[in-house]
C-alpha positions as CSV (number, residue, x, y, z in Angstrom):
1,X,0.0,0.0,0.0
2,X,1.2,3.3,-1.2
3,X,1.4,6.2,1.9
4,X,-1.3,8.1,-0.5
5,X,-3.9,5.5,0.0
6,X,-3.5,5.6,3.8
7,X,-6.6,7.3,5.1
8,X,-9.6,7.4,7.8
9,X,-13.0,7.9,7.6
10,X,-14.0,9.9,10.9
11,X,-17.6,9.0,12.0
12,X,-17.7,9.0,15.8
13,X,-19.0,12.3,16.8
14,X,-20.0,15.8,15.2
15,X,-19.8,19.5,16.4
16,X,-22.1,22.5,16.0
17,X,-22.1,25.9,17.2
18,X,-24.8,24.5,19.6
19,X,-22.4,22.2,21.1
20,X,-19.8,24.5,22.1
21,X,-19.7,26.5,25.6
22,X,-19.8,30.6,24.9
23,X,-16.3,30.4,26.8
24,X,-13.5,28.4,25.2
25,X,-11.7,27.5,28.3
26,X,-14.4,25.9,29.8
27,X,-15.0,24.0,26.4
28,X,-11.6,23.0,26.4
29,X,-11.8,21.8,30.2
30,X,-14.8,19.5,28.6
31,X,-13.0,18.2,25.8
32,X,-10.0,17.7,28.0
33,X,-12.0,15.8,30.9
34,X,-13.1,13.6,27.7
35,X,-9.8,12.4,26.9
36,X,-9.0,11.9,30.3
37,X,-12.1,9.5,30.3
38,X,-11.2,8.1,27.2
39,X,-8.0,7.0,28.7
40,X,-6.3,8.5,25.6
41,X,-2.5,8.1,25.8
42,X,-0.7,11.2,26.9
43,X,-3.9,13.7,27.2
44,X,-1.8,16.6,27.9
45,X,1.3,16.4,25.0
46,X,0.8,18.9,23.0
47,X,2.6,20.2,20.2
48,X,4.3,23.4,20.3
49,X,5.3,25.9,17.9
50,X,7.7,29.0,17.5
51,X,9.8,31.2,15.3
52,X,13.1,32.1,15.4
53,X,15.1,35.2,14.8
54,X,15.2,34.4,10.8
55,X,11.7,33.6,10.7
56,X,12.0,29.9,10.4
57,X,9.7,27.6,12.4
58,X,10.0,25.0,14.5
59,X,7.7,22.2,16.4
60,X,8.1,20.0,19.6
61,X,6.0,17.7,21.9
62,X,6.0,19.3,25.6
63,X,3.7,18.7,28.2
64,X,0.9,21.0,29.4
65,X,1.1,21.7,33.0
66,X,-1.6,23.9,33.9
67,X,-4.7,25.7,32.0
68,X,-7.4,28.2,33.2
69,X,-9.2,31.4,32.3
70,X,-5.5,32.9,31.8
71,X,-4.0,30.7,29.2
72,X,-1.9,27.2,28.9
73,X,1.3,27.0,31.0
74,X,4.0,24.4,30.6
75,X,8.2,24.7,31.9
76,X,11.3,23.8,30.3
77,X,14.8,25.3,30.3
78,X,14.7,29.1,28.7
79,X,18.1,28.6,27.4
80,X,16.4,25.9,25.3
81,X,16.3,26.5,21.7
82,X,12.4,27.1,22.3
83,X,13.2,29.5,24.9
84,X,15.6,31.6,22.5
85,X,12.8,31.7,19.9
86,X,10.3,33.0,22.4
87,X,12.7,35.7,23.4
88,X,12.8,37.2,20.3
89,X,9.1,36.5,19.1
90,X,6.6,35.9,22.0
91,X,4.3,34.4,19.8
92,X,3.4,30.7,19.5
93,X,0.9,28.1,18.2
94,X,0.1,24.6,20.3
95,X,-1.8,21.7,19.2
96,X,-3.3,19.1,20.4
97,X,-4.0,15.8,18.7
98,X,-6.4,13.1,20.3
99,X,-7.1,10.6,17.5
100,X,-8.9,8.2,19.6
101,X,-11.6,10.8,20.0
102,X,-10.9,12.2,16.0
103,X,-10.3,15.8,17.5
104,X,-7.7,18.8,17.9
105,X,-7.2,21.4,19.3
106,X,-5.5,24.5,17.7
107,X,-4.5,27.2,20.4
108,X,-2.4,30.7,19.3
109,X,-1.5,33.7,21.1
110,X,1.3,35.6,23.0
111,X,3.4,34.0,25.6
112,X,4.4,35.6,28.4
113,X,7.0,34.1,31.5
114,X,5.7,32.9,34.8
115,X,6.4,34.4,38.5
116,X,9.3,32.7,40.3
117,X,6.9,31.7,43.0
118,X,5.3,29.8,40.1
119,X,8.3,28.2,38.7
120,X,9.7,27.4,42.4
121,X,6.1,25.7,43.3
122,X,6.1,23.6,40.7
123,X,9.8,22.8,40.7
124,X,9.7,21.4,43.6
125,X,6.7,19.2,42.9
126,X,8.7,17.4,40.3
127,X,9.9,14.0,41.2
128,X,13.5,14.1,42.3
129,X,15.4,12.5,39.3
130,X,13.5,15.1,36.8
131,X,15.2,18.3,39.3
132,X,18.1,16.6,39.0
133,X,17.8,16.2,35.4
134,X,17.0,20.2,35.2
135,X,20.2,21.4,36.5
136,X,23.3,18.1,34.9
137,X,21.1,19.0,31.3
138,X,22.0,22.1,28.9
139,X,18.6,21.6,26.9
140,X,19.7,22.0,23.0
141,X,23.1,22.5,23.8
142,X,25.7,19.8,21.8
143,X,27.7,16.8,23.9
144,X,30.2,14.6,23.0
145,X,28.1,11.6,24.6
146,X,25.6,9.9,26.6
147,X,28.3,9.3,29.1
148,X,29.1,12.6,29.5
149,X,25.7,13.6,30.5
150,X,25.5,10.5,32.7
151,X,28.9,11.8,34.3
152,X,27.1,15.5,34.4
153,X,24.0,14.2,36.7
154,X,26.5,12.0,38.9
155,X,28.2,15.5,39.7
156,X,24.5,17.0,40.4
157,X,23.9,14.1,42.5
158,X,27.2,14.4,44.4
159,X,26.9,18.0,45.1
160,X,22.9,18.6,45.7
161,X,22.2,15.0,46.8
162,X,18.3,15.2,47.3
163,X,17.4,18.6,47.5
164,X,18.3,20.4,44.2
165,X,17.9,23.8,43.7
166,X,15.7,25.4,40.8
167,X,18.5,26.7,38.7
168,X,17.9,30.3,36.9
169,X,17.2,29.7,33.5
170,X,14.2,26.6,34.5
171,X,10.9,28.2,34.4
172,X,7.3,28.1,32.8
173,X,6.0,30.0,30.2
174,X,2.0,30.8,29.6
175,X,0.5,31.0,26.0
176,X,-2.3,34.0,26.1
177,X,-4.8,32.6,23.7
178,X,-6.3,34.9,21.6
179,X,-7.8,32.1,18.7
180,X,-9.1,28.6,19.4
181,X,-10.2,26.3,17.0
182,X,-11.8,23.2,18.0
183,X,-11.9,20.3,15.2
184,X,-14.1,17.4,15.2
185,X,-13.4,14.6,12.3
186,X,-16.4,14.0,9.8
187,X,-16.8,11.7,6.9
188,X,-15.7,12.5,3.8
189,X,-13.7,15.4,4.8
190,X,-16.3,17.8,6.2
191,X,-14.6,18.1,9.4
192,X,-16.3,20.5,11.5
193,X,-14.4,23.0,12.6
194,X,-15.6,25.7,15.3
195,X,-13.3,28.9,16.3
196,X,-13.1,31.3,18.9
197,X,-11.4,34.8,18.5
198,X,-11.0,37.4,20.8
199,X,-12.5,41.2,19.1
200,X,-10.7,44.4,20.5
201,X,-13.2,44.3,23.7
202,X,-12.0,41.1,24.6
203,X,-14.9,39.5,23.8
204,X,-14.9,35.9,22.4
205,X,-16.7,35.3,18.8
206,X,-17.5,32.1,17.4
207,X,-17.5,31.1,13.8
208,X,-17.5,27.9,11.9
209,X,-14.6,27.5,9.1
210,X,-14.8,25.3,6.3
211,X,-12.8,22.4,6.3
């Protein structure tokens, strides 16, 4: 079979303007408790997009750590080749992709850095080897091997034993949504496809797109 003839009809559910909640995060909380249900693997990866300097994109699976009326938060290291792009353009898109329910979930907005109070809370709620991680890893950075990181956790280890501190450039960033688009698979390709936007008064409308 030829990659071209690879293809699914989508037939389990449909979405109307009806269906939707007048407030996007609370539909998203639906649709989220729904994968959770579901028992969908990895509910909350999500793929995430940014721009660099020269304009050229580029996507990544992180996970989402926190969402409410304020936006979608997740934490990695700003030094990161993520957290460069965000520096110079604070825009970004994420997606989620739940294909045992046929649905995404396109988010974009402006990202914005969370408080150090944030960043130490949830730090500190991590499990112990993924601290430890935080601090031996230069995320994106180049190394001559897996045994030199190995050897660069063992001198974390050695130094910080159990109680690791945050280090400076491990944090969490929040996308400030101002589009959702909600996408429900259909036969034939009519995929129904319902977005919010936010107008000038901060008000969110709703519109259907074609598919």
């Amino acid at each position: 079979m030829s990659i071209a003839d690879l293809r699914t009809d989508y037939r389990q559910a449909s979405l109307s303007e009806s269906d939707v909640n007048a407030n996007p995060f609370t539909q998203f909380a639906n649709w989220f408790e729904q994968a959770l249900k579901a028992e969908v693997v990895e509910p909350n990866a999500m793929t995430l997009s940014t721009v660099d300097a020269q304009g050229r994109p580029s996507s990544r699976i992180v996970l989402i750590k926190e969402y409410d009326q304020r936006g979608f938060s997740w934490f990695t290291n700003y030094d990161s080749a993520k957290g460069n792009d965000l520096a110079g353009n604070p825009h970004a898109a994420l997606l989620f992709f739940w294909p045992a329910l046929e649905r995404q979930v396109r988010i974009e907005g402006r990202v914005e850095k969370l408080t150090e109070a944030e960043n130490d809370a949830y730090f500190n709620s991590r499990p112990l080897g993924s601290r430890q991680s935080a601090l031996a890893s230069q995320q994106s950075q180049t190394i001559t091997s897996r045994s030199a990181l190995e050897q660069r956790l063992a001198a974390v280890v050695s130094e910080f034993g159990e109680q690791p501190p945050r280090p400076a450039h491990w944090g969490g960033y929040r996308l400030l949504p101002e589009k959702l688009e909600f996408w429900q698979g259909r036969s034939s390709r009519l995929h129904d496809r319902i977005v919010y936007t936010r107008d000038e008064a901060g008000n969110w409308q709703i519109s259907r797109l074609q598919p």
